[in-house]
N, C-alpha and C positions, 0 to 999 in steps of 0.2 A: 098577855104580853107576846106571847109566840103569834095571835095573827096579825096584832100591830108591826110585827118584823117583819112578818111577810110580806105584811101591803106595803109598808117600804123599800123591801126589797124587791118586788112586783113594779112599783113606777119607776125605781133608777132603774131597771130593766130596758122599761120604754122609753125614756129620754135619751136619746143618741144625738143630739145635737153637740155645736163647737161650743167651747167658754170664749169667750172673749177674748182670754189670755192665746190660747192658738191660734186663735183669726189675725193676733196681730202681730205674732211670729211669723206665719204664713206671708201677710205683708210687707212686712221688714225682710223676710229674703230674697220676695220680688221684686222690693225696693232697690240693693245691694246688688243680685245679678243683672237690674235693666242699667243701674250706673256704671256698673262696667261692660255688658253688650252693646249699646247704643254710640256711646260715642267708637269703642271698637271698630264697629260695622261702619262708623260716618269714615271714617280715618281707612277703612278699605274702599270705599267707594271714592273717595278723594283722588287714592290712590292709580284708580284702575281707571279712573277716568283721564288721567293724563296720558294714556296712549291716544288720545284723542287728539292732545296737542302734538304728540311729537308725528305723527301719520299726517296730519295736515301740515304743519311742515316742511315735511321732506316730501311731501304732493306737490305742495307750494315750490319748492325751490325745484325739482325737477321741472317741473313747468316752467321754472324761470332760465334753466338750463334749454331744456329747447325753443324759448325764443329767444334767446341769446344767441344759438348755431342757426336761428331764420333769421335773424336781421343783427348781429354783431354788435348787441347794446342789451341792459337788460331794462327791463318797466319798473315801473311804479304804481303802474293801471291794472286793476288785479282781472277787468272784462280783455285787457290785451293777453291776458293768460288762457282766456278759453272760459272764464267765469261767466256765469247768469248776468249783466246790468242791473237785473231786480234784485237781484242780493248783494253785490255790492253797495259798501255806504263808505263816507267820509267821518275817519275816524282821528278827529283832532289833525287835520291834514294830512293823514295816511288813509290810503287806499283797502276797506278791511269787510272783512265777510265772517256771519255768525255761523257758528258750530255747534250742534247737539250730541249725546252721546252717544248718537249710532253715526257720528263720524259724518253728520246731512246737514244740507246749509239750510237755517233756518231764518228768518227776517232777525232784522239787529235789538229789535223791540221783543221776542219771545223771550218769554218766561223758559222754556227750555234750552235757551242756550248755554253751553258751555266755556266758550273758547270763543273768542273775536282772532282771526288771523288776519296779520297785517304787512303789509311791505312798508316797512321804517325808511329807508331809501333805496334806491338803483342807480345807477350810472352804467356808462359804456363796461365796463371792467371789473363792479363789483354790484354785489345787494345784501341788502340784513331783513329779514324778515321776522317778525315774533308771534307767539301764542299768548292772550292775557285773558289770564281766569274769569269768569264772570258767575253771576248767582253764586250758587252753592259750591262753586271751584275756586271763587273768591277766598274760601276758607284756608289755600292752600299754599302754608304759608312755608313748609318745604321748600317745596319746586319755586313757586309763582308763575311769574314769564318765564316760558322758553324762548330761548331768540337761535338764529342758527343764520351762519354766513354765508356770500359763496366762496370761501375758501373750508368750507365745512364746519368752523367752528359754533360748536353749542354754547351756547350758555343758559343760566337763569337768575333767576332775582331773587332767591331764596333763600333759607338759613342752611338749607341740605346742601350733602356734596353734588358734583354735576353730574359725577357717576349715579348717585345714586338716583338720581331724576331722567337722565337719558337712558 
């Protein structure tokens, strides 16, 4: 009887492997921390990429600022701003150019863009120009569009405050 224990106690020795039962707690807490990291992390990147919109913006409307003071009217034509022709596109009859997220115009058709800026209208004496989300900024149901006037006023399209977007 004592060496039948032994050799018993000899093999549970050697088996160090998982039961099943802990490989699937294991599982279930990486299940539980990627449900709450993941969208976390989308909801920060969401976030951080709307400096994208509001720097193109106010690029955009300064630009509409100094050809306003060269010729006392403001455009609609975002290549009379000093823009690329090739990157410029017609967007729903607005004049608009694609944005990625190092803030660089990219064709209207990339998969990396972020943001389409557009001139909504100009006249002699005023312009409204917006940001509108696209791909994965789409998501961003916050903020959405920025728009921004030339009397300065911001807006957006979104469920946030304007504070908390600009």
């Amino acid at each position: 009887m004592k060496n039948s224990l032994q050799k018993q106690l000899k093999l549970r020795s050697y088996s160090r492997g998982y039961t099943l039962i802990e490989i699937l707690i294991v599982v279930a807490i990486l299940g539980v921390l990627a449900a709450i990291a993941i969208p976390s992390y989308q909801r920060s990147v969401i976030s951080g990429t709307r400096s994208v919109a509001q720097a193109g913006l106010l690029d955009l409307a300064n630009r509409q600022e100094q050809y306003h003071l060269d010729n006392r009217t403001y455009t609609d034509t975002l290549t009379d701003l000093g823009l690329p022709a090739a990157m410029v596109f017609d967007n729903g009859g607005n004049s608009a150019l694609a944005m990625n997220n190092n803030q660089t115009l990219v064709a209207s058709t990339s998969g990396d863009r972020v943001y389409f800026l557009q001139v909504n209208n100009a006249s002699a004496t005023a312009f409204s120009i917006s940001a509108i989300p696209q791909t994965g900024q789409a998501d961003d149901t916050e903020c959405a569009t920025f728009s921004l006037t030339s009397a300065g006023a911001r807006t957006i399209s979104g469920t946030a405050a304007i504070a908390d977007c600009w």
